[in-house]
C-alpha positions in Angstrom: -5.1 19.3 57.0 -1.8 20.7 56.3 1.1 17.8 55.0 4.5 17.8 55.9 6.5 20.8 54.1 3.2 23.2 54.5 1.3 21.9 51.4 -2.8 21.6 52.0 -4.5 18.0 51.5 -7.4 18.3 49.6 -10.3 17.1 51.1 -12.5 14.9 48.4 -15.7 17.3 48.1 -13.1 20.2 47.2 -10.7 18.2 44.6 -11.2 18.6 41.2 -12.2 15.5 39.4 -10.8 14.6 36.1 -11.7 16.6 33.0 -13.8 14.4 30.9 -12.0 14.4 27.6 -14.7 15.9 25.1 -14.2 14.4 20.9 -13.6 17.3 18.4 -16.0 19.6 17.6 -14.8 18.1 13.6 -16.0 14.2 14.6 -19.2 14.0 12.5 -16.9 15.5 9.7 -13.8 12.9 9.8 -16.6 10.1 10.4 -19.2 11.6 7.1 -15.3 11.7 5.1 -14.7 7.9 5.9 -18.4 7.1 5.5 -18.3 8.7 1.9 -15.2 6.8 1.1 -17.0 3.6 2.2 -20.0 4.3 0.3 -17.3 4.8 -3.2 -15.6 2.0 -2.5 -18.6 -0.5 -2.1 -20.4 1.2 -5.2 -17.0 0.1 -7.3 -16.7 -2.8 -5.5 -20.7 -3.7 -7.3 -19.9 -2.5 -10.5 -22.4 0.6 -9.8 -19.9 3.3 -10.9 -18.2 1.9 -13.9 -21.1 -0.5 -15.4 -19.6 -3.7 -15.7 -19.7 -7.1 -13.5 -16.9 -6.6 -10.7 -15.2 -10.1 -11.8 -14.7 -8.7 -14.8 -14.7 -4.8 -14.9 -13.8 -2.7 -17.9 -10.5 -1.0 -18.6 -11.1 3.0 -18.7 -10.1 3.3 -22.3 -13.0 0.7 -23.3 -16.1 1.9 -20.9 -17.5 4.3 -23.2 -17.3 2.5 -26.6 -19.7 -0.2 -24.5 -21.9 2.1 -22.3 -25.3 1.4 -23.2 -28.3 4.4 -24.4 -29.5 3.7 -20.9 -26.2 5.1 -19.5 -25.3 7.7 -22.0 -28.6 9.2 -21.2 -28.6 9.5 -17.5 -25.4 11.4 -17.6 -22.7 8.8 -16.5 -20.6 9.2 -19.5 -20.2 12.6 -19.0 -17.0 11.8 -16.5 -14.1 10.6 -18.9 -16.6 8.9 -21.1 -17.0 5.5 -18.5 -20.3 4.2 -18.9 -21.9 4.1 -14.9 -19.6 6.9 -13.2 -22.6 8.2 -11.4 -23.0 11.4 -12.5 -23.6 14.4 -10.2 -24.9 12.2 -7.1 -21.6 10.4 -7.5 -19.5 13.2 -7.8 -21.2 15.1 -4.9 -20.0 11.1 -2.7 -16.6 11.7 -4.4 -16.2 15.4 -3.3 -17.5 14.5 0.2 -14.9 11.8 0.4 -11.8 13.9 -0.8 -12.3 17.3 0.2 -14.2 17.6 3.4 -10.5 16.6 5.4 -9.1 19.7 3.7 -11.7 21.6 5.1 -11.3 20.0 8.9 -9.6 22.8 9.8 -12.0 25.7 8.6 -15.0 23.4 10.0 -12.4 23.9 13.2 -13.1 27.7 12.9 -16.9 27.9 13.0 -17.0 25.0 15.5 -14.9 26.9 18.4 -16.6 30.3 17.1 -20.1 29.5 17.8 -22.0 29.2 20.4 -22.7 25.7 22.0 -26.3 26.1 21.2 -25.7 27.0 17.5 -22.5 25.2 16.9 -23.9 22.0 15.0 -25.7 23.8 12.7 -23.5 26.5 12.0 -21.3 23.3 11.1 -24.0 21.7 9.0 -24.5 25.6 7.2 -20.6 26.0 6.0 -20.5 22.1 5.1 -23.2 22.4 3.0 -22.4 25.8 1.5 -18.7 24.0 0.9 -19.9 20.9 -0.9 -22.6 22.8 -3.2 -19.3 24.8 -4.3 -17.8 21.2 -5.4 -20.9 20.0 -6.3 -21.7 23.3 -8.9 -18.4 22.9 -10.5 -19.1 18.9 -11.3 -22.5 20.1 -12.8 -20.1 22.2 -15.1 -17.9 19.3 -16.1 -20.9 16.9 -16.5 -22.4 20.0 -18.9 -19.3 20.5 -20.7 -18.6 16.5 -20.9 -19.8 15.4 -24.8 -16.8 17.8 -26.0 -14.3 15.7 -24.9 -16.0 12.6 -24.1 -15.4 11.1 -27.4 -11.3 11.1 -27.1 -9.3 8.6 -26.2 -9.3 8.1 -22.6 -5.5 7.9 -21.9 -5.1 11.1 -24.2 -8.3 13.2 -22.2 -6.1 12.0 -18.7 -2.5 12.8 -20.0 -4.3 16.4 -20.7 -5.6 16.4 -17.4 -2.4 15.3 -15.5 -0.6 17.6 -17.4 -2.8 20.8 -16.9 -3.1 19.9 -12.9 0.9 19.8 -12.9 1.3 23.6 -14.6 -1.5 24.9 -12.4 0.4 23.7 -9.5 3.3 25.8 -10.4 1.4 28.7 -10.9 1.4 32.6 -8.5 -2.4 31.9 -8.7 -2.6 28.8 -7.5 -0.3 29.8 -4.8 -2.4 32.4 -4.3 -5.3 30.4 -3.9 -3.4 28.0 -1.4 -3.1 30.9 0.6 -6.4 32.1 1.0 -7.5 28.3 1.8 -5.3 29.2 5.0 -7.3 32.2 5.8 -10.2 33.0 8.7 -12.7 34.9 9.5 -14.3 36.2 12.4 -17.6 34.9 12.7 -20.7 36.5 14.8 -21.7 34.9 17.8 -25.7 34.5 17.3 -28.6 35.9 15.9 -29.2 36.3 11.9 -25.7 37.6 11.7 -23.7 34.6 12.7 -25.9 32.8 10.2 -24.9 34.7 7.2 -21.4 35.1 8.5 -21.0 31.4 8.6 -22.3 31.2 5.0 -20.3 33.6 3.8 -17.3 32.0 5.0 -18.8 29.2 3.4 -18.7 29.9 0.4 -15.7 31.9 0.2 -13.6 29.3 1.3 -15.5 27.0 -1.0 -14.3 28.9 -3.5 -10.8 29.8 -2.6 -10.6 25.4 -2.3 -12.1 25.5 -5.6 -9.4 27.8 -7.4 -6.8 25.8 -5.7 -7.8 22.3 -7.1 -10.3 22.7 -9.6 -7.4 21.2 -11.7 -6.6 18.5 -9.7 -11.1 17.8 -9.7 -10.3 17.6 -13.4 -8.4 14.6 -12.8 -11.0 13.2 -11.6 -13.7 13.8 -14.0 -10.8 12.1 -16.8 -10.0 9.4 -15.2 -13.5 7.4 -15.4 -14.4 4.4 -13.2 -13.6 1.5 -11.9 -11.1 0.1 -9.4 -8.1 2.2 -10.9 -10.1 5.6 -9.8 -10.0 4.4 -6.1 -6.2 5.0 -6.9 -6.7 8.5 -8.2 -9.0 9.4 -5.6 -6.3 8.6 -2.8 -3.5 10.2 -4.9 -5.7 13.5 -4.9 -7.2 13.8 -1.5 -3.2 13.2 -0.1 -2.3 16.1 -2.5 -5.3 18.3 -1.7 -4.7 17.0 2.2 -1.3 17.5 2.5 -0.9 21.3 0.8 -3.8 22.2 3.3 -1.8 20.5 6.4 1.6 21.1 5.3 3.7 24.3 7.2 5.3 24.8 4.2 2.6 23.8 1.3 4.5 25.7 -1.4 7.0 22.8 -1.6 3.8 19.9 -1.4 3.2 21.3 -4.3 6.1 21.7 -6.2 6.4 17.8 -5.0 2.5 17.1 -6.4 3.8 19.2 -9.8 6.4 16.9 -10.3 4.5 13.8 -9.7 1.2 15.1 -11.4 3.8 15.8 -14.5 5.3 12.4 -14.7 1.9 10.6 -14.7 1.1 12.4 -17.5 4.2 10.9 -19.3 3.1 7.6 -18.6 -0.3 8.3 -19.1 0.8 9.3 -22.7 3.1 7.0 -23.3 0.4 4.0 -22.1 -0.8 3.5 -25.9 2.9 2.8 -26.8 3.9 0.7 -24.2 3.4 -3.5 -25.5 
């Protein structure tokens, strides 16, 4: 049937219905991200990652001079020196929860590069490849933890804080920032888009690690309890943001300058009344 003006009705067996509106191929990813920050939250909320009663938790400073043998030994005060931080299990939750947004958009990549068949599990393959990167470079802290474990706790995060705010303002860091950006083209199928994906994997893995190892290193300082929730959503914004931003060299010139004013404070904590 032809309307008035010449245009053609479309009869209903011939019009297109409406696209049904498909969820990113990154869902499961943004979900397992808030799932791990649930899971860190409730294990502060119970005491589990700092040791002591939630009505009455411990300040950071004090954890370790009250950690029990039971706690030493199973590796918790490895992180800062707070009795109960979890050791590697925890940090593994921790990395899950912080740095799986900043790699959305490389989880993105393989997603719309693989097949529908394969693309879940060439998803799961990069994720997992991603994490063990994080995951290795906690095993490292936890390793090297009994040579600074002993210090003061403000004086072990002041360090911290201020070694994250000079790497920040570093070529290699910028460097690093930049190949966080970077893709790759991935195989289709077969054993190559396996390996490809792994590859990209780890690569990226490690590109994200020489970004923010640094700004990790906050995290292993600052201990447990409810004032590491704080940390942890200082650093994911930071880590977040430079990998969102269009013009991430001035995030983090911004994160430099905040990263280097907590340090004051966090020096100047023993001093204040």
């Amino acid at each position: 049937m032809v309307l008035p003006g010449g245009a053609r009705a479309r009869s209903p067996r011939t019009a297109s219905a409406p696209r049904r509106p498909w969820p990113r191929v990154t869902l499961p990813y943004e979900l397992a991200a808030l799932a791990a920050w649930i899971a860190v939250i409730a294990l502060t909320a119970t005491g589990a990652v700092h040791g002591a009663h939630p009505a009455s938790p411990a300040p950071a400073g004090e954890a370790h001079h009250h950690a029990t043998p039971a706690h030493t030994a199973h590796g918790a005060a490895g992180f800062g020196g707070t009795a109960g931080f979890g050791g590697l299990a925890t940090w593994a939750l921790m990395c899950a929860a912080m740095m799986l947004p900043a790699a959305l958009p490389a989880l993105a990549h393989v997603g719309t590069n693989s097949l529908r068949r394969c693309r879940q599990r060439a998803m799961a393959g990069f994720a997992a490849v991603y994490l063990a990167v994080w995951t290795g470079y906690g095993a490292l802290l936890l390793a090297s933890a009994p040579l600074w474990s002993r210090l003061p706790g403000d004086a072990v995060l002041s360090c911290a804080l201020a070694l994250a705010a000079a790497w920040q303002s570093t070529v290699r860091k910028r460097r690093a920032l930049r190949d966080c950006h970077r893709s790759s083209p991935l195989p289709l199928s077969g054993p190559p888009a396996v390996t490809g994906t792994l590859r990209f994997g780890l690569r990226h893995g490690g590109a994200c690690l020489r970004s923010c190892w640094a700004l990790m290193a906050v995290m292993a300082a600052a201990g447990g309890g409810r004032g590491m929730l704080a940390w942890m959503a200082l650093l994911t914004g930071i880590v977040t943001a430079e990998r969102f931003a269009r013009r991430p060299g001035r995030t983090t010139r911004l994160a430099a300058a905040a990263l280097a004013a907590a340090a004051l404070t966090a020096a100047l904590a023993p001093s204040l009344p």
